[in-house]
MILOZA-424362 format. One record per residue (C-alpha): x, y, z; residue number from 1. Coordinates in Angstrom, 3 decimals, always signed. Example, Ala and Ser with C-alpha at 12.3 -4.5 7.8 and 13.67 -1.06 7.14 Angstrom:
2
+----------+----------+----------+-----+
|        X |        Y |        Z | pos |
+----------+----------+----------+-----+
|  +12.300 |   -4.500 |   +7.800 |   1 |
|  +13.670 |   -1.060 |   +7.140 |   2 |
+----------+----------+----------+-----+
REM end
This chain:
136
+----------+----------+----------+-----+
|        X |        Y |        Z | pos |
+----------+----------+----------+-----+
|   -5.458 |   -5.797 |  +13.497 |   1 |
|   -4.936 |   -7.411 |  +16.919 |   2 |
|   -3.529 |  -10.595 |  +15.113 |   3 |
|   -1.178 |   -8.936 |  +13.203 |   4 |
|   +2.455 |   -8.219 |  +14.991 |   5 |
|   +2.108 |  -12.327 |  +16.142 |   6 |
|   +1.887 |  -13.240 |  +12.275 |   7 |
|   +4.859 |  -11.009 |  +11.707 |   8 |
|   +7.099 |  -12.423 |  +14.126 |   9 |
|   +6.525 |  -16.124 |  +12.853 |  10 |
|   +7.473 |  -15.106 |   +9.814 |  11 |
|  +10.441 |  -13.428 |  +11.321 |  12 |
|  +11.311 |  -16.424 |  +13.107 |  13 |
|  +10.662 |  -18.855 |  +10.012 |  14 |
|  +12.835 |  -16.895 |   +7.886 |  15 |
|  +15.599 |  -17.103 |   +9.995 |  16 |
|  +15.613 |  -20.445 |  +11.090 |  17 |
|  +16.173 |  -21.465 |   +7.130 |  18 |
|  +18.533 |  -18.744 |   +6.978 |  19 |
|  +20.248 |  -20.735 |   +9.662 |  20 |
|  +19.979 |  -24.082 |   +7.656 |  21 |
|  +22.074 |  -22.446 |   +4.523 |  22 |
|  +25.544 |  -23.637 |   +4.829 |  23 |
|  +27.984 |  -21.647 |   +6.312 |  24 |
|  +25.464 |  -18.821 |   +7.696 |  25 |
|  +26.087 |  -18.570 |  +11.610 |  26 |
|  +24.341 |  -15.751 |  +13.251 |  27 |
|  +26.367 |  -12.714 |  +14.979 |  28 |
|  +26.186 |   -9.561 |  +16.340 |  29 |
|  +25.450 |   -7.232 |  +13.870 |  30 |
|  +28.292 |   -5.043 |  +12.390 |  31 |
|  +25.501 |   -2.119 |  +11.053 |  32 |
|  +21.567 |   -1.940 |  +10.318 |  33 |
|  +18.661 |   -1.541 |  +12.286 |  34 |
|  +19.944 |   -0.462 |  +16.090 |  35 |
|  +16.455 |   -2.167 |  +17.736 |  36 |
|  +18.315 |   -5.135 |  +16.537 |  37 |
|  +21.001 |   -7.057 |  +17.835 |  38 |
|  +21.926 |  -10.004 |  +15.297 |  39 |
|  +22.583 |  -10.450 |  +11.922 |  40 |
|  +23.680 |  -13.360 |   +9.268 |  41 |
|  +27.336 |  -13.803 |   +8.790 |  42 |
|  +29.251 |  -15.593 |   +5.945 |  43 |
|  +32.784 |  -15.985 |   +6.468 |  44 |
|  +32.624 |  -12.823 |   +8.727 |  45 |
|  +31.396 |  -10.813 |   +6.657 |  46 |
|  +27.687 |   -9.205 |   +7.437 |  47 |
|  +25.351 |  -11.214 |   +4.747 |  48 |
|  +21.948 |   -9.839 |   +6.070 |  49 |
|  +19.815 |   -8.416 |   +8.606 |  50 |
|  +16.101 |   -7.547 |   +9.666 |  51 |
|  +15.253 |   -4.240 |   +9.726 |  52 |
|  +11.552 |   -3.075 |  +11.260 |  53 |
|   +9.136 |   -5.641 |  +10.640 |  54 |
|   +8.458 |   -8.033 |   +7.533 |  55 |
|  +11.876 |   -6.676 |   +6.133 |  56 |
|  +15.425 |   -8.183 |   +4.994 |  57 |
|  +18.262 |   -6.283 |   +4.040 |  58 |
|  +20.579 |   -8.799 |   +1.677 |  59 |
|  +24.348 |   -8.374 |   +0.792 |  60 |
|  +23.890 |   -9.264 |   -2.755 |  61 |
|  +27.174 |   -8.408 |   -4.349 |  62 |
|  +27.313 |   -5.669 |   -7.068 |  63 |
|  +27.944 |   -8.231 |   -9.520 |  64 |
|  +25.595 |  -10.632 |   -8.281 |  65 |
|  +23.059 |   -7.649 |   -8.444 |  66 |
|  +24.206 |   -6.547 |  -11.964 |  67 |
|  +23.620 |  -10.513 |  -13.196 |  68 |
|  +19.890 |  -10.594 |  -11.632 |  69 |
|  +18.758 |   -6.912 |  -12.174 |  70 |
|  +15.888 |   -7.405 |  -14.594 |  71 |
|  +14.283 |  -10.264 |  -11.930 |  72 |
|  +14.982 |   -8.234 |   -8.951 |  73 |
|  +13.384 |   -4.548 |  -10.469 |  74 |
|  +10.284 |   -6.137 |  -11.495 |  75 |
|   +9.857 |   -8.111 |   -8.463 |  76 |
|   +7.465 |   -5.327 |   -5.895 |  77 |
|   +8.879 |   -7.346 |   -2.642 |  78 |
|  +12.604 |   -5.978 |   -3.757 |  79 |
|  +13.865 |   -2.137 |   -3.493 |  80 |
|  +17.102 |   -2.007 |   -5.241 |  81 |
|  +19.290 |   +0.658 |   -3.547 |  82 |
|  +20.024 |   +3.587 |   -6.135 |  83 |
|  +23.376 |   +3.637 |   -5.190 |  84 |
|  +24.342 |   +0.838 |   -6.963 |  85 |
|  +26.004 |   -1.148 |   -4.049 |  86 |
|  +26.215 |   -4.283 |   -2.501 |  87 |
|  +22.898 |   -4.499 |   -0.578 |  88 |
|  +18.811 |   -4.754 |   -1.609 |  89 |
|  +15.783 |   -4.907 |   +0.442 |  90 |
|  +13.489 |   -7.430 |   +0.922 |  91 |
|   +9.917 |   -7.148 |   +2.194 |  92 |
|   +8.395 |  -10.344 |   +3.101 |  93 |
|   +4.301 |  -10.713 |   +4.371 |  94 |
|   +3.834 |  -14.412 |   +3.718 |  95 |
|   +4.928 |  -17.932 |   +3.485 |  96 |
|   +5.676 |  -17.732 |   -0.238 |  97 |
|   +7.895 |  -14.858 |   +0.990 |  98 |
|   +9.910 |  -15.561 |   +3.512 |  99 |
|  +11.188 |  -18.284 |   +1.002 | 100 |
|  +11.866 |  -16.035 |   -1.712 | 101 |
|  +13.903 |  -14.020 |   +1.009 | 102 |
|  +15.683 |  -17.006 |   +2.012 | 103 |
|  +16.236 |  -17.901 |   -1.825 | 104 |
|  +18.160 |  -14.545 |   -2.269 | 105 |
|  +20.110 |  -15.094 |   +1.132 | 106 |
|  +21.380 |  -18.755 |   -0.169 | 107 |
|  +23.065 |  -16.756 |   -3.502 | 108 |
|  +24.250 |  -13.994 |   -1.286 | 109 |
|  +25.606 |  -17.060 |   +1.506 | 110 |
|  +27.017 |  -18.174 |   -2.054 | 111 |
|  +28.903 |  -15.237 |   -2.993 | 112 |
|  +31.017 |  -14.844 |   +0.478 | 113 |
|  +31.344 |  -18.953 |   +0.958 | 114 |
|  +35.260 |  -19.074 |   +1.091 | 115 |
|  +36.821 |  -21.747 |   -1.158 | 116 |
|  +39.203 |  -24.461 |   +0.342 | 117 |
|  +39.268 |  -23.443 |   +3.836 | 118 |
|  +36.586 |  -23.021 |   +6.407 | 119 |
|  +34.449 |  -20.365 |   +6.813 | 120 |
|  +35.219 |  -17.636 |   +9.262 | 121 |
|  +32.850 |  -17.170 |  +12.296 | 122 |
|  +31.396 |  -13.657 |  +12.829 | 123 |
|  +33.717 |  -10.984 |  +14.806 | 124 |
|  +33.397 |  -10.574 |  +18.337 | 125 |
|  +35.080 |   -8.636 |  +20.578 | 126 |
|  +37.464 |   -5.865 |  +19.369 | 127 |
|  +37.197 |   -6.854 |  +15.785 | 128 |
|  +33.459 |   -6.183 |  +16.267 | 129 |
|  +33.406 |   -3.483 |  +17.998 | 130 |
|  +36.510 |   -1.867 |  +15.249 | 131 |
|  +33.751 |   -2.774 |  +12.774 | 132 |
|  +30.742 |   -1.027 |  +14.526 | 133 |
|  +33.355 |   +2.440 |  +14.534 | 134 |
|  +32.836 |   +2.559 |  +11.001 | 135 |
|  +29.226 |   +2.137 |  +10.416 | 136 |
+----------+----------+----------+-----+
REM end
């Protein structure tokens, strides 16, 4: 499909200007994931999510978070829960309805790292970043 990579990368792009809009998301270099990439969401420093190939979202959840919406998130096809049990699901994402979904899950994940009475930390740069990257 000659169309196709063009409708991909809208997509792309529409999800993350509303990941943008979410309070507190600022966008960083990212700390692990997909190594074609170069940026990922950050809450309060911490790596929230990232795009990895095409038409696909990997979302720091929480455990807990995870635990508390399991039932949902197994019998929805667009998510692949991570067997490990950790803090992070997938999220595949081939149309408008979506890339809101996707940004649905990121606003509870931007939710779970959101500090409380103080302002939220920008991503790491620099050394920190690059301390981070050394064990990932």
């Amino acid at each position: 499909m000659a169309g196709a990579p063009d409708a991909r990368t809208a997509l792309e792009r529409r999800l993350r200007k509303l990941l943008l809009a979410i309070p507190d998301v600022h966008e960083g270099e990212q700390v692990f994931g997909d190594r074609d990439r170069s940026t990922a969401s950050f809450v309060d420093a911490t790596q929230m999510a990232n795009f990895v190939g095409q038409n696909s979202l990997a979302i720091r959840l929480s455990r807990r978070k995870i635990s508390g919406m399991r039932g949902e998130l197994k019998a929805d096809e667009r998510v692949d829960l991570r067997r490990s049990g950790g803090d992070w699901i997938g999220v595949r994402f081939d149309n408008d309805k979506d890339v809101q979904f996707a940004a649905e899950l990121c606003s509870a994940a931007a939710a779970v790292y959101r500090p409380v009475g103080r302002p939220a930390r920008l991503p790491p740069t620099g050394a920190d970043l690059k301390r981070r990257q050394r064990f990932h």
